[in-house]
KEVO-533669 format. One record per atom (N, C-alpha, C, O): residue in one letter; x negated, y, z negated. Coordinates in steps of 0.05 Angstrom, whole numbers, plus 5000, padded with zeros to 4 digits. Each point is the difference from the previous one (the first is absolute). Layout:
<atoms>
aXYZ/...
</atoms>
This chain:
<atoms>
x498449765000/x501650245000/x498350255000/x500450165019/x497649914961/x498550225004/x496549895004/x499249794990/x499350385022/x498050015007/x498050224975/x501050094980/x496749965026/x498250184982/x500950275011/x500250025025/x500350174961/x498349984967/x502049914984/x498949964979/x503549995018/x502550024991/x500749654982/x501949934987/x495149885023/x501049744989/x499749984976/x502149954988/x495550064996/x499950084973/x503050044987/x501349854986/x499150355022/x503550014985/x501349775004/x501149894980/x498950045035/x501949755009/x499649854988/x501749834996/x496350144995/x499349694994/x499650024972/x499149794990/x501550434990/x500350044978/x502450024986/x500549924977/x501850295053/x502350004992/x502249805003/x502249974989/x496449905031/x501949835012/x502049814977/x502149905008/x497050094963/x500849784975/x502850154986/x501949904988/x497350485023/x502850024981/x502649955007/x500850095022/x500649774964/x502649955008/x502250205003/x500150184982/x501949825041/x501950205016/x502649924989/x501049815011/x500550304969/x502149884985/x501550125015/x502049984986/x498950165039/x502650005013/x500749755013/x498449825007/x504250174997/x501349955012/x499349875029/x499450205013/x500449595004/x498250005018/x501850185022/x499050195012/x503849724992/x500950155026/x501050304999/x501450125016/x497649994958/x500450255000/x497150145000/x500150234992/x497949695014/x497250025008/x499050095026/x498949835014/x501350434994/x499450125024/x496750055000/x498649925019/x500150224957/x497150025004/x498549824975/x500449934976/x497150045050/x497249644978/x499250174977/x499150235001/x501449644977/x499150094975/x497350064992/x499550144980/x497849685043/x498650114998/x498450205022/x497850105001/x504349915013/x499250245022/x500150274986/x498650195005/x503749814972/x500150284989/x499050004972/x500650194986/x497949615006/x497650064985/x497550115019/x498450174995/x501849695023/x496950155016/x500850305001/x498750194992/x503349805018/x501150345012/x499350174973/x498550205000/x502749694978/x499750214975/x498150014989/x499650194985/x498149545019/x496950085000/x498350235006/x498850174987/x501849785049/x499050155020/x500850314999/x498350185004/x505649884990/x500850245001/x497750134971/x498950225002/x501049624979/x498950154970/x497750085005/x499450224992/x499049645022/x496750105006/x500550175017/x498750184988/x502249945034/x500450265015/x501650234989/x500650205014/x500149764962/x501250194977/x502350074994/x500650234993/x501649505012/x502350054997/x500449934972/x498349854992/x503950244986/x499949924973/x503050034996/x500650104978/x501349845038/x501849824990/x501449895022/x499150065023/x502749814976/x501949775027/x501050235017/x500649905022/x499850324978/x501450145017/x496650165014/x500150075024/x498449964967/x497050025008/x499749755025/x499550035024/x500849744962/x498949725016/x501049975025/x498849945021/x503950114974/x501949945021/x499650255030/x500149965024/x499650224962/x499150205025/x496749975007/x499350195014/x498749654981/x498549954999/x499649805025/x498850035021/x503049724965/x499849895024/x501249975026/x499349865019/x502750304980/x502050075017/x498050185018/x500649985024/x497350204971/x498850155024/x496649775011/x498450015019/x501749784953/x498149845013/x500849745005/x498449814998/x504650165011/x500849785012/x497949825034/x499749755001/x499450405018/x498649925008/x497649844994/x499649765006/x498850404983/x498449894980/x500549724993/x498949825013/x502350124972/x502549884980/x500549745019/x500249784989/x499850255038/x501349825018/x498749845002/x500849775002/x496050314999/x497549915001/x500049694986/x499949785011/x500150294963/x499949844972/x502149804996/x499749774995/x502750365007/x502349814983/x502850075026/x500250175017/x501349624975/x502049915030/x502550304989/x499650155019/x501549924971/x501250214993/x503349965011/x501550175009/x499149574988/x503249925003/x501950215003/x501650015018/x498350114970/x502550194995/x498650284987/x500850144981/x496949885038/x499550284986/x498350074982/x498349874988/x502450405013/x498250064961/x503150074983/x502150105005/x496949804978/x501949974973/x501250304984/x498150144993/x504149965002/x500450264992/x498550074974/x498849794995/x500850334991/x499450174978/x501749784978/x499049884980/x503250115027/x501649804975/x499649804996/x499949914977/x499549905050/x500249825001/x496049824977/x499449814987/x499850385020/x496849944986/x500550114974/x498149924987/x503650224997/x500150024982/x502449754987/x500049944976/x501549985038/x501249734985/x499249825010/x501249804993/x496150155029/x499849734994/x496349984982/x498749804992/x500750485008/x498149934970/x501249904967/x499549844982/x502450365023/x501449974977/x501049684992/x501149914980/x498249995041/x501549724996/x497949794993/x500449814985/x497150255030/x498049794999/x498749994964/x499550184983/x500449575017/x498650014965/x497150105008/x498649945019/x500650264954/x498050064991/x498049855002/x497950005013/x503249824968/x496849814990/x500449845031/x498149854998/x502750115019/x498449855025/x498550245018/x497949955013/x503350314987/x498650095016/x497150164986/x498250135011/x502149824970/x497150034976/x498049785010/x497750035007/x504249704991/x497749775005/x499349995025/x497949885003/x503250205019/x499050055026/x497950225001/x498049935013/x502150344976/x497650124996/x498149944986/x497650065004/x503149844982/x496749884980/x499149715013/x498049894992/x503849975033/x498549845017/x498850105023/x498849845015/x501350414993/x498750135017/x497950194987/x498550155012/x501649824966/x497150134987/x498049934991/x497950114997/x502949614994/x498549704992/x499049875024/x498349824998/x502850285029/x498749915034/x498450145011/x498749925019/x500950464966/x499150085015/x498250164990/x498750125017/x500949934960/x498950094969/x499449874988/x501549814994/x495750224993/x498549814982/x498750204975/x497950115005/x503549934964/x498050094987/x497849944990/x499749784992/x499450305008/x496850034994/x498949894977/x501850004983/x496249915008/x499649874978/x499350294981/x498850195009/x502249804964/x499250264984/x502450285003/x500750164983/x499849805043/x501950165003/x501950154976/x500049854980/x501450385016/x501650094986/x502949945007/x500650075023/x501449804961/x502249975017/x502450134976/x501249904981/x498750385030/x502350164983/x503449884986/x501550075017/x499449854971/x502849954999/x501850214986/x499850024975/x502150145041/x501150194988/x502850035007/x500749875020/x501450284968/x502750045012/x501050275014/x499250204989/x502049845029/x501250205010/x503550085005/x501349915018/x499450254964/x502950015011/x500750135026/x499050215010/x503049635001/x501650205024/x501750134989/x502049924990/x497250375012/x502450174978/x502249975024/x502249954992/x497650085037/x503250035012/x501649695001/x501949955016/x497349914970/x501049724996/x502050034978/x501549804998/x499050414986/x501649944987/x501950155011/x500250165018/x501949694956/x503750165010/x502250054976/x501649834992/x498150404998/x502249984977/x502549785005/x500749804989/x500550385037/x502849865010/x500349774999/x501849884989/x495850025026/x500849675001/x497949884964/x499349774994/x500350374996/x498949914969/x497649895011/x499449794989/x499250275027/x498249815014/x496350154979/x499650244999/x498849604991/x498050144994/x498450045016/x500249865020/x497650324978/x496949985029/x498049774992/x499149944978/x500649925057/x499149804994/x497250074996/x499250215011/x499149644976/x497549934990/x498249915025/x500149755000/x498350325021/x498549715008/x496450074984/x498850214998/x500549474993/x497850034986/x498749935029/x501249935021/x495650124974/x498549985027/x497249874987/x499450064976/x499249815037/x497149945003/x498050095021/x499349915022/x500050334963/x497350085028/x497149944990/x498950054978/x500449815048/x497049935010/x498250294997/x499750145020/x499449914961/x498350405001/x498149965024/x499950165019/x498649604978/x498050015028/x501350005025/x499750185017/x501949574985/x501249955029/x502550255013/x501050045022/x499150084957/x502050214996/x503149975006/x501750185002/x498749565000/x503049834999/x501349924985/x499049874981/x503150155021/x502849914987/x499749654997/x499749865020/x500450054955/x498949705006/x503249834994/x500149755001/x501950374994/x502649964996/x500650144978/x498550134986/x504749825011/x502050154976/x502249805005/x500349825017/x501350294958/x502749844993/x502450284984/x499150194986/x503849765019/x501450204994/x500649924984/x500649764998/x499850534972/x501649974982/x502550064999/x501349925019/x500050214963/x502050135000/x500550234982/x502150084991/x495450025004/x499150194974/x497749924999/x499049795007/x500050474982/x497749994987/x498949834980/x497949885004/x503450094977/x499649834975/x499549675012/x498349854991/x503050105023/x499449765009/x497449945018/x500049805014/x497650384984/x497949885010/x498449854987/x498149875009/x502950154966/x499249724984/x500349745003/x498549834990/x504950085031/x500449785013/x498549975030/x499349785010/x500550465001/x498449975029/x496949964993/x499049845017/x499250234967/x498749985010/x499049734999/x499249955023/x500549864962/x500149755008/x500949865016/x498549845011/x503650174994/x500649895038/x498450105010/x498449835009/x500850404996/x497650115024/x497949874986/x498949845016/x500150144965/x496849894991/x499949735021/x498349935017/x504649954972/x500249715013/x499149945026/x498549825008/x502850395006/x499350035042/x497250075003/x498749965021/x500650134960/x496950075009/x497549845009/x499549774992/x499050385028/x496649795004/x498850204981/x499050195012/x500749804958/x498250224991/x497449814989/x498650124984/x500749635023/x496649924995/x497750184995/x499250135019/x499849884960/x497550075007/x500950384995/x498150154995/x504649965006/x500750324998/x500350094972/x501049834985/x498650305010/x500950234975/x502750095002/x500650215012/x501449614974/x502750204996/x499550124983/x498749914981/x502750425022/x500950184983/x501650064995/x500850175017/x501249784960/x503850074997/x499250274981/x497950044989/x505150205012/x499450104971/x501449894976/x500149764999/x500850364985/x500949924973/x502449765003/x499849784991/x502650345027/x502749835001/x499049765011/x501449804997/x496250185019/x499549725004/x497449884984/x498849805010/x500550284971/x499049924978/x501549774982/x501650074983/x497949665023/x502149825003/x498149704993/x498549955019/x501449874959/x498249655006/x500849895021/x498449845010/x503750185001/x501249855025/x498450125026/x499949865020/x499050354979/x499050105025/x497450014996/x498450015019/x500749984953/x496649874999/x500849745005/x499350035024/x501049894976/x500649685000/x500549895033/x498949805008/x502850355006/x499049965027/x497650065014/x498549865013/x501550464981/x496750025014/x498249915000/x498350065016/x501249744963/x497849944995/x500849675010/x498149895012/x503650004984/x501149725020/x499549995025/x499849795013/x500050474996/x500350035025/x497550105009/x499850095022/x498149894961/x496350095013/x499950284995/x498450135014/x503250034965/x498950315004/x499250014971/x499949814983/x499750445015/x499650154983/x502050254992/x500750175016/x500149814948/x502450305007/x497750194984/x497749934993/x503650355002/x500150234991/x502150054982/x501650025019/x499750014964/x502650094991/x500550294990/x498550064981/x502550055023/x500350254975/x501249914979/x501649825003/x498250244979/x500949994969/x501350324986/x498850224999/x503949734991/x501350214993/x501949944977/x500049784989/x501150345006/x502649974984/x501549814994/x500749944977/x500049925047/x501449815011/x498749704988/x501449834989/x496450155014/x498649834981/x498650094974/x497650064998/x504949954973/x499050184978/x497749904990/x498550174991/x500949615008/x497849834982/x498650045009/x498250154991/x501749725039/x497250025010/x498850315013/x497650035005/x504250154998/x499150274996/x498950134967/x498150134993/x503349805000/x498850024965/x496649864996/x497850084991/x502949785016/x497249714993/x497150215021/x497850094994/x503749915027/x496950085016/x499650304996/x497850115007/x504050024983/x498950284997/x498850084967/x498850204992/x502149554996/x498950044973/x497249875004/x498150124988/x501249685025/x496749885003/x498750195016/x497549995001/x503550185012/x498250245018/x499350214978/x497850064994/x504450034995/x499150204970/x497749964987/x498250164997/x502149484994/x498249954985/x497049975018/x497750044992/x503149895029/x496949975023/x498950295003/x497650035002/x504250214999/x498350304994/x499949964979/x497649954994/x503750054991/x497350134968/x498249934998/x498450164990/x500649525018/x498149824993/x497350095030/x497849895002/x502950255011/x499150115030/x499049725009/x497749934997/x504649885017/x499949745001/x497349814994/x499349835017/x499450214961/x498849924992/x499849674988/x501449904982/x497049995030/x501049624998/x503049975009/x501949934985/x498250145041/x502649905009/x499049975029/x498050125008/x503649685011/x498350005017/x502250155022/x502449964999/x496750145014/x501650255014/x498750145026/x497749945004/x503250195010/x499650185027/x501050245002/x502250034990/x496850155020/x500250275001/x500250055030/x499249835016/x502150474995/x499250045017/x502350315006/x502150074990/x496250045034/x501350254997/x499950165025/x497950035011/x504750104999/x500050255023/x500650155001/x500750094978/x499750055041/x500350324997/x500950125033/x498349975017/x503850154989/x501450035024/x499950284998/x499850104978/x500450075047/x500150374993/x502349975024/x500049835017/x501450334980/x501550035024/x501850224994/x501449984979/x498950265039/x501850274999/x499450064973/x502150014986/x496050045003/x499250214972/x500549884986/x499350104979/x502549485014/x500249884976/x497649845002/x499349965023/x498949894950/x499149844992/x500149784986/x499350034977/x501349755029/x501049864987/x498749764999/x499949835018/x498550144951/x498249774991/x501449764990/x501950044985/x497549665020/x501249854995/x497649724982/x498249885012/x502550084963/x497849764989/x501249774991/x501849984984/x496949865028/x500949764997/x498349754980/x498049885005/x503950114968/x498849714989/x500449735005/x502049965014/x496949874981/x500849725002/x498849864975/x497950064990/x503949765002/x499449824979/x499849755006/x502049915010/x496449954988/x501049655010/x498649834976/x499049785005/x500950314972/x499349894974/x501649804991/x502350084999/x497549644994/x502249824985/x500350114981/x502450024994/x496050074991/x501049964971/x501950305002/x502250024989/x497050115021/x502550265002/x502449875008/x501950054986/x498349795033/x502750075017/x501149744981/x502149925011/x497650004976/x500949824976/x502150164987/x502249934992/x496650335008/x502150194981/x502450045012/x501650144988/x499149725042/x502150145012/x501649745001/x499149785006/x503750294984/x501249834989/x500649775038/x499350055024/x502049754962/x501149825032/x497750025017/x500049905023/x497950224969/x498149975026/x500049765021/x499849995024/x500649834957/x499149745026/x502150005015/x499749975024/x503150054966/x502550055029/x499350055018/x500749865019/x497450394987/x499450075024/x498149895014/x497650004994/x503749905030/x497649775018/x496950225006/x499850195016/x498149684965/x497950045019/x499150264983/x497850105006/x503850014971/x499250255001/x497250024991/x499149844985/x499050455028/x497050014997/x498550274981/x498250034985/x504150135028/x498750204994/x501750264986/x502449965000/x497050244992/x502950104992/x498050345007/x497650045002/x504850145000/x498850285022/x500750264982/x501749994983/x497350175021/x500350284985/x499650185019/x497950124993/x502949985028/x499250215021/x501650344980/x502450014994/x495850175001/x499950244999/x499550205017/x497850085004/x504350015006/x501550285020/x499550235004/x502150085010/x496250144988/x499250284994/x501150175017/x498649955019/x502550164987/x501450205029/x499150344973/x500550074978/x497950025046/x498850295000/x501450115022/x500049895022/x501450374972/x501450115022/x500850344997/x502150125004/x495249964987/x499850334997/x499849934967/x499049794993/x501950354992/x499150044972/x501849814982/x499950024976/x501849805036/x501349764986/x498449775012/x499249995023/x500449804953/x499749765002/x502549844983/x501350054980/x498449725040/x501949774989/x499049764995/x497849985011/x503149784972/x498149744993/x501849825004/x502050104989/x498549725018/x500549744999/x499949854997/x500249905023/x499449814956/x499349785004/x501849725004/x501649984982/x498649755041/x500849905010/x499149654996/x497649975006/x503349874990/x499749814985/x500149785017/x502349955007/x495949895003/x501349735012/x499349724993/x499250004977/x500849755034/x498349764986/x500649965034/x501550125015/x496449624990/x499049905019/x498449805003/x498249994984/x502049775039/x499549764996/x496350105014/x498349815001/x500750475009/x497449995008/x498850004976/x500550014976/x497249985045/x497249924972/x499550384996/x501150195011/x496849794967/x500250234989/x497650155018/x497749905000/x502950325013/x499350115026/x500950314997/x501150075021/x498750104962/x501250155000/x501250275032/x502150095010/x495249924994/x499450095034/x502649955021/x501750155010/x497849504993/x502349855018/x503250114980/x501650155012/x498949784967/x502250024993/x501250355002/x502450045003/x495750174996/x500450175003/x501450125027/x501950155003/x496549745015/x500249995023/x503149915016/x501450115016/x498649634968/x502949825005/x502150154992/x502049995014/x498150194958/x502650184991/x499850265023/x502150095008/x495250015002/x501150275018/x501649825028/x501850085015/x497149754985/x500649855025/x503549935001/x501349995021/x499649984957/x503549965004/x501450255002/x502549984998/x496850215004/x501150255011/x500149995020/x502250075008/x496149855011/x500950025027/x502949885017/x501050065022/x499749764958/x503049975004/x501450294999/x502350015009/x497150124985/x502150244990/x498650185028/x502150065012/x496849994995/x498950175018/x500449875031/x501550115016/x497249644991/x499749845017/x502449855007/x499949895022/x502550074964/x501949985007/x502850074992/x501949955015/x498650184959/x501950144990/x500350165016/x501849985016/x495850304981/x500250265010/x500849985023/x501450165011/x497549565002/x500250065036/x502649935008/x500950055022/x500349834960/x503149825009/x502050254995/x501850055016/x497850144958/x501250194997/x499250315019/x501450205000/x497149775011/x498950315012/x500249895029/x501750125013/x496849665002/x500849945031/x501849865000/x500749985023/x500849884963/x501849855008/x502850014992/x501849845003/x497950464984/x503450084982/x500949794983/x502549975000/x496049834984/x501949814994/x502050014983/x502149874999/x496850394982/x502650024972/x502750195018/x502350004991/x497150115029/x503350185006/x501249675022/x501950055014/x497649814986/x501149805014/x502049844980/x499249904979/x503250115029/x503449954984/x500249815016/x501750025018/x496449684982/x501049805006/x500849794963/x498849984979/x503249935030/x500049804982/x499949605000/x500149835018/x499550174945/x499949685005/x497649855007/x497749994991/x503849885027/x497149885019/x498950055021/x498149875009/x503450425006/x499750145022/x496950124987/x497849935009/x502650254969/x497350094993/x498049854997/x497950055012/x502449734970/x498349885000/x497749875011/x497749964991/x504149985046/x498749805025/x498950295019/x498650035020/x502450114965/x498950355020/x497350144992/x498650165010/x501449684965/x497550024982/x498049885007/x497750085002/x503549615004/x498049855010/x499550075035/x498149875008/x502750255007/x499950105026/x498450184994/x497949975012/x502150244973/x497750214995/x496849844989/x497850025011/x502949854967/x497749844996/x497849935034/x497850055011/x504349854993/x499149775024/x498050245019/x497749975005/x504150265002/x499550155019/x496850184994/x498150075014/x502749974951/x497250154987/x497949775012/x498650035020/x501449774966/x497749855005/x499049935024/x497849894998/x503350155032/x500149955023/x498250324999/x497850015011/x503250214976/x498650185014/x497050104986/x498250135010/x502249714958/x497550044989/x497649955015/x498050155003/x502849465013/x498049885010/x498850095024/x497749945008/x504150215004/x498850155035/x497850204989/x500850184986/x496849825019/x497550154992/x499050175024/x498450194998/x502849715028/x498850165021/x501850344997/x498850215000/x503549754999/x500250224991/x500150204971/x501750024983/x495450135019/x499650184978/x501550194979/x499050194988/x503849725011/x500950244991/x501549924980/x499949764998/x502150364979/x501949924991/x502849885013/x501050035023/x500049804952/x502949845020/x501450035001/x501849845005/x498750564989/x501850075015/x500150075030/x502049975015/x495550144992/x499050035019/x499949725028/x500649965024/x498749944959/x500249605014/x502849975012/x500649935022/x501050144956/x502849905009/x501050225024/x501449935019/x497850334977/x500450135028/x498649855026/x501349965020/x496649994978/x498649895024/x501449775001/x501049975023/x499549854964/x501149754997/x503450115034/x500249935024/x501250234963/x502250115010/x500050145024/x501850035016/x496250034985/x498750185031/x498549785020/x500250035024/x498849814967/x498749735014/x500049855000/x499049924979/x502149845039/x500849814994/x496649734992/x499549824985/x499250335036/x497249825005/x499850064963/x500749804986/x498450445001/x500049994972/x501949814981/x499449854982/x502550225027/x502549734988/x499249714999/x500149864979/x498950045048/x498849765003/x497149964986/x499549794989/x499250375013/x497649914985/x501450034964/x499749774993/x501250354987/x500750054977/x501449715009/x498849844987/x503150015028/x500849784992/x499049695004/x500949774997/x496750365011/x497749685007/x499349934980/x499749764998/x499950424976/x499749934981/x500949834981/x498649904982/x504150055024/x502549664997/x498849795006/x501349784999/
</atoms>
């Protein structure tokens, strides 16, 4: 049915199942996943975007896929996303990323949540859905996600996503709400290494490690066996120093109650915050435990490194890709999420062209030869 560059899709999407109706079925279910692929990377951002999208690149279009009856209206791609389950068209992307993407050994692999604020709905009592995400900091990809239904519930997602993962050999980093034994307990089943933040949320063991760091300054960790390490960033007139301890002493971490619950645990973290910014300073200090060895340098490194979720793909889903003014609901948002996913990472990986992806997605839209190379990458 389709030829390159367009097979990749096919052969990833081909598994999700088409719950209409068969003889009320005018357009291929996965013809208009490619379409809302293809429309998203040339910078359309919602079904009434797509649909005029491919309606002026129907030729094009002809090329690739048999087009029975057309291109599909604006409605029609919004009820038949709405229809397709989530979790298959999740596992179809995370089998096209597991085919075509390989993390790296050491790698950082972010896990964080994002709401769709236009996902919610007083009227229909509907809340904004949640999708949590896993990004690759090196590979700079989306390594999959799973939808909540709120926020609070990324405490049930993120282990399903741990589960889908190839993270061998990677550094997960959750923050606090996924500060969780069940999710040390996979990563490390599964060949990684975590990071955790430690907060509130865990009273003891926030209690326990910030009271052995007290006592490790006064004593200026003296007979303790420990790591240091330290930076310093300048940027627009702020300064902001950051030091990092590490403990990996037995007889200390004895003091912390349940310790052994947690699979593997090694080391436990004290990062201190300084922001200089004209004649105010601010301090911070930030708490985590972790199955690495005691490295202070690397672990330092690994906590700046899970921000880049917030920059590298938050910012970009909300600033190029409008995602919070988008009033899709359900599971429409959800699989629209994963179409943006899909489309970011298609344009992260094109390197020939130098520019930002917003920029990409214009050329993407202006060229088709550009279109085809961003989708060889499938």
């Amino acid at each position: 049915m389709l030829q390159t560059p367009l097979a990749g899709i096919q052969r990833c999407f081909s598994t999700v199942v088409d719950s209409r109706v068969d003889y009320l079925v005018e357009h291929n279910l996965l013809e208009m996943i490619i379409m809302s692929i293809c429309a998203v990377i040339c910078g359309a951002d919602n079904w009434v975007e797509v649909a005029d999208w491919a309606r002026e690149k129907m030729d094009w279009l002809k090329h690739h896929l048999e087009l029975k009856n057309g291109i599909p209206s604006h409605d029609t791609f919004r009820r038949v996303f709405l229809r397709i389950d989530p979790e298959q068209y999740q596992a179809s992307f995370m089998s096209w990323i597991q085919a075509v993407f390989a993390a790296t050994k050491g790698q950082v692999v972010a896990v964080d949540g994002k709401q769709l604020r236009g996902s919610k709905s007083r009227r229909l009592g509907q809340k904004a859905i949640c999708m949590v995400s896993a990004w690759a900091v090196k590979n700079r990809i989306v390594l999959g996600q799973r939808k909540t239904e709120e926020k609070s519930n990324e405490i049930k997602a993120i282990p399903e996503l741990l589960k889908l993962l190839e993270i061998a050999g990677c550094i997960v980093t959750i923050d606090a709400a996924g500060c969780q034994r069940e999710n040390a307990r996979i990563i490390v089943e599964q060949g990684g290494d975590y990071l955790l933040a430690v907060k509130d949320n865990q009273g003891k063991l926030h209690d326990d490690i910030r009271f052995l760091f007290s006592i490790a300054h006064d004593r200026d960790f003296k007979g303790i066996d420990s790591d240091w390490a330290r930076s310093v960033s300048k940027d627009h007139g702020r300064i902001e120093i950051r030091e990092c301890w590490v403990i990996d002493d037995e007889q200390e971490l004895d003091f912390i109650r349940d310790h052994e619950a947690w699979s593997k645990l090694q080391t436990i973290t004290m990062i201190r915050s300084t922001r200089r910014e004209g004649e105010t300073t601010s301090t911070q200090d930030s708490y985590f435990i972790s199955s690495l060895a005691c490295d202070a340098r690397r672990i330092l490194e690994a906590k700046r490194s899970h921000w880049a979720i917030e920059n590298g793909l938050h910012w970009l889903l909300d600033v190029v890709f409008n995602e919070d003014r988008h009033q899709l609901k359900g599971n429409g948002a959800a699989n629209m999420a994963a179409v943006r996913h899909m489309a970011l990472n298609l344009l992260k990986q094109e390197k020939t062209g130098k520019c930002g992806i917003k920029r990409k997605r214009k050329r993407a839209a202006w060229s088709t030869d550009y279109l085809e190379r961003v989708l060889q990458l499938c």
